[in-house]
N, C-alpha and C positions, 0 to 999 in steps of 0.2 A: 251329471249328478242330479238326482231327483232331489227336488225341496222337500222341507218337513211336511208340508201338505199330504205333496205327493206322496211321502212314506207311508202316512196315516193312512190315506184311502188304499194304498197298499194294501196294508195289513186287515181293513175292514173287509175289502173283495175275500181276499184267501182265508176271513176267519170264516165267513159263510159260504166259503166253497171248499171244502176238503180235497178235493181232485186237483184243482187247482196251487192249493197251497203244496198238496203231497209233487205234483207238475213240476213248481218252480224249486224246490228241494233238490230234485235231481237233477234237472239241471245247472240249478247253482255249482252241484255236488260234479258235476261234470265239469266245471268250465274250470272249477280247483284244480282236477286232475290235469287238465291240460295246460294249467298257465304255472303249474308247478312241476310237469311234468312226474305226475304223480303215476304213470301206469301199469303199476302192482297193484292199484287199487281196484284194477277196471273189472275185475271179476266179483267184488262185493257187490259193486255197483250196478250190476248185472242181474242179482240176487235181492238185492233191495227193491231193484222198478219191478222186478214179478210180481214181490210182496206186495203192491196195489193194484188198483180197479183201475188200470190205464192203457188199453186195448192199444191205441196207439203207439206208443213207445214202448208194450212189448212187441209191437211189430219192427218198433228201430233196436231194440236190445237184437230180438232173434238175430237182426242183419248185421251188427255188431259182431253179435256171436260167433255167425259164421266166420268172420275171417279176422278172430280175435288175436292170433298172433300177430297178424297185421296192423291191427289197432293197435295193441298196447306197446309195439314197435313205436311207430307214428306217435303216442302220448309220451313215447320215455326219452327217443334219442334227441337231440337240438338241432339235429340238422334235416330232421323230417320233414318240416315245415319252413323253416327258414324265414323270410320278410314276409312271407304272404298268413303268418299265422294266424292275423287278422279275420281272416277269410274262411279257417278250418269249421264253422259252420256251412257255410256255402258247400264246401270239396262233401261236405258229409249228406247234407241234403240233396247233390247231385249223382253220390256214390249209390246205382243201381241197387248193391249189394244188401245197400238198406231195408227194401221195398216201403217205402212210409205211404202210408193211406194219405194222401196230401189235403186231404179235405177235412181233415176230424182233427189236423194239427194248425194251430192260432200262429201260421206262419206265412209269409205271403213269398210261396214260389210259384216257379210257372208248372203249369201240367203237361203230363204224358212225357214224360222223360225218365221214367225208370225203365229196369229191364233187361241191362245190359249185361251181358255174359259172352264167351268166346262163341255158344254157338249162335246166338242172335246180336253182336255188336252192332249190325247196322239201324238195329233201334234207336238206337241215343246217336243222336246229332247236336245235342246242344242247342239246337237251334242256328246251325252253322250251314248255309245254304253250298250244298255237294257233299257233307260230309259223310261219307258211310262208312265208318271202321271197320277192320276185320283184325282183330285181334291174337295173333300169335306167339306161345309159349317156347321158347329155349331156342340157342344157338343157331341147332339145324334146321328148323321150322321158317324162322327169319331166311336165313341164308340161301336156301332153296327160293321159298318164297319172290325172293325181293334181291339178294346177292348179285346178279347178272347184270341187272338195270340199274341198281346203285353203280356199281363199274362205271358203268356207260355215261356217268358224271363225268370223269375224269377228264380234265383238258377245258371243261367250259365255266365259264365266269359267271360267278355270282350276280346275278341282276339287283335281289332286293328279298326282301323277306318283310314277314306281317306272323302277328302273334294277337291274341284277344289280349286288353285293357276293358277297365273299367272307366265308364267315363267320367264316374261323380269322385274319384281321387287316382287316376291312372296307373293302379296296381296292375301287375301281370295277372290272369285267370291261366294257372300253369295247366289245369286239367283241360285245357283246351289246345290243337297239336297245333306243330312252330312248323312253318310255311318259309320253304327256301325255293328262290327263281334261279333257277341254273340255268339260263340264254332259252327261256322258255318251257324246257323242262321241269316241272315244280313238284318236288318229294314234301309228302306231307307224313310228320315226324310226330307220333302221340302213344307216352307210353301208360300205364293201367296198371292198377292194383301193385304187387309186390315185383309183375315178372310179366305182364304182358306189354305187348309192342304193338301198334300199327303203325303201317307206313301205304300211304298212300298218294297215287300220280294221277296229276294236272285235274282232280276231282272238287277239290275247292272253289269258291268264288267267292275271294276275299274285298270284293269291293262291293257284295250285298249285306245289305243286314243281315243283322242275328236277331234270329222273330224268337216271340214266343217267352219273354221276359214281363212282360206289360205290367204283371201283377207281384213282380220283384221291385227290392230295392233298389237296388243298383243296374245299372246297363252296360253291358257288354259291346263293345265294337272293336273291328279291324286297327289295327296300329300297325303303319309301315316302317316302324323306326326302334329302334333299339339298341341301346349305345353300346353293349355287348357283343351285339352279331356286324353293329355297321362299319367296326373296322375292316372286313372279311367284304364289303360287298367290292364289287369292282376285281378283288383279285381270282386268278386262275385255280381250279382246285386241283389237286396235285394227287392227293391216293383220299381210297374211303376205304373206312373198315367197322367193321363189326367189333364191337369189345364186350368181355364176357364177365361177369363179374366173381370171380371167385381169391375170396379171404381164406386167410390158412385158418381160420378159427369158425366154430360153428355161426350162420349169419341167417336172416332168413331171408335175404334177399339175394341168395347166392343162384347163379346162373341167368340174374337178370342181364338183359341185352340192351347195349346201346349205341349208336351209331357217333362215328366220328369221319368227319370232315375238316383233311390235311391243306392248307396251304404254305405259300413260300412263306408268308410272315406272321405264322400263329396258326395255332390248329381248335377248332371248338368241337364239342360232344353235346347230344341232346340224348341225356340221360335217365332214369327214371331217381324219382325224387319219393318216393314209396304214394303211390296212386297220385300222381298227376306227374311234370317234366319236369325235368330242370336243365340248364343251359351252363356248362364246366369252359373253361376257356381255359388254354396252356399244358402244360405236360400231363398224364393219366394217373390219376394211381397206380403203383405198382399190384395191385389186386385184380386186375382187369389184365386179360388174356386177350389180346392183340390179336383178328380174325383179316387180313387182306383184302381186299376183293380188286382181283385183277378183273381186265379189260378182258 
């Protein structure tokens, strides 16, 4: 909470900077939307940052724009965001989709990590030393892809798994992909935007740093432990499958894919969570369409 000082000198900065003051307006006018889950709103607000001199954030409106079903999804349902709500500055500053000139905005991220799309995904690494996604859309794309050598799980026992935290209050960074050790073989599980997937083998090295934060708040590092996945380590996996997401009702996240891993006492899914993962533990929703992958 800023003192009355700090109010004052506030209000003196933004009375002789109109960019400024029109800046923190729409921002403010943003953070309503999202902590109120206001996202019917997000098309005025789109309309308003045009109406100023603010080259920058009509660079993040444009990217907004583009995949504005997406957003005002993410702004309306509760379960978009979940505990990491906190954080939906970060997912937005890191989402490609944006393109934000990162030097003309009074924000301290790191550089050169935009860019990312299905046909250049090995841009964006996060900072994640081996990461190169490759990012693919629907059922059959995955299953071709990747369906064969998932199999090839089957029978071997969980070693251990590792997920990015934060180290200044140990949140998950879900936009970063969940790392499972199957007796050496390691699937690396990260799903994108509304409907995209990678999955990628033994390409990680989760006992190096994550470079390339220096001039972020926060820091990123490997976590080998996670009270959700470490009931599972140690046990045999039993079947994997493919699960397809389809609601009987219009959704727009229908035909997102996501991978499940059966054992004898509990089964978990790393699923998409609308542009970053999420981590489901127990029986599936009935909305999801059960894909096998045999040996």
């Amino acid at each position: 909470m800023a003192t009355a000082i700090e109010q004052l000198r506030l209000k003196a900065v933004l009375a002789n900077c109109p960019e400024l003051d029109a800046l923190t307006g729409h921002v403010r006018s943003f953070a309503q939307m999202l902590t109120e889950r206001q996202g019917e709103r997000l098309p005025q607000w789109l309309n308003a940052v045009r109406q100023d001199d603010l080259p920058s954030l009509h660079t993040l409106a444009a990217g907004i724009d583009r995949d504005r079903d997406a957003v005002i999804t993410g702004l309306t349902l509760p379960w978009s965001s979940g505990v990491v709500e906190g954080h939906v500055n970060r997912i937005i500053l890191w989402n490609p989709s944006c393109q934000v000139a990162l030097r003309s905005l009074p924000l301290r991220i790191p550089d050169g990590r935009l860019g990312r799309g299905p046909e250049d995904s090995a841009a964006v690494d996060m900072g994640i030393s081996g990461f190169k996604p490759s990012f693919l859309v629907g059922i059959e794309a995955v299953r071709q892809a990747h369906g064969s050598r998932l199999a090839t799980l089957v029978g071997r026992r969980l070693k251990g798994c590792a997920l990015v935290r934060f180290v200044e209050d140990g949140d998950w960074f879900a936009d970063c992909p969940v790392v499972l050790d199957f007796d050496g073989l390691q699937v690396e599980v990260c799903h994108s935007k509304l409907d995209e997937l990678s999955i990628g083998w033994n390409t990680i090295d989760t006992a190096a740093p994550i470079a390339g934060w220096e001039r972020f708040e926060l820091t990123p590092q490997w976590s080998h432990g996670d009270e959700r996945l470490e009931p599972f380590v140690g046990q045999e996996l039993r079947e994997v499958a493919l699960l397809e997401w389809r609601p009987a009702d219009r959704d727009l996240a229908a035909g997102t894919v996501a991978v499940e891993f059966a054992f004898a006492e509990g089964c978990l899914r790393i699923v998409n969570g609308l542009d970053e993962n999420r981590i489901e533990i127990g029986a599936a929703q009935p909305e999801y369409i059960r894909h096998r992958l045999g040996r």
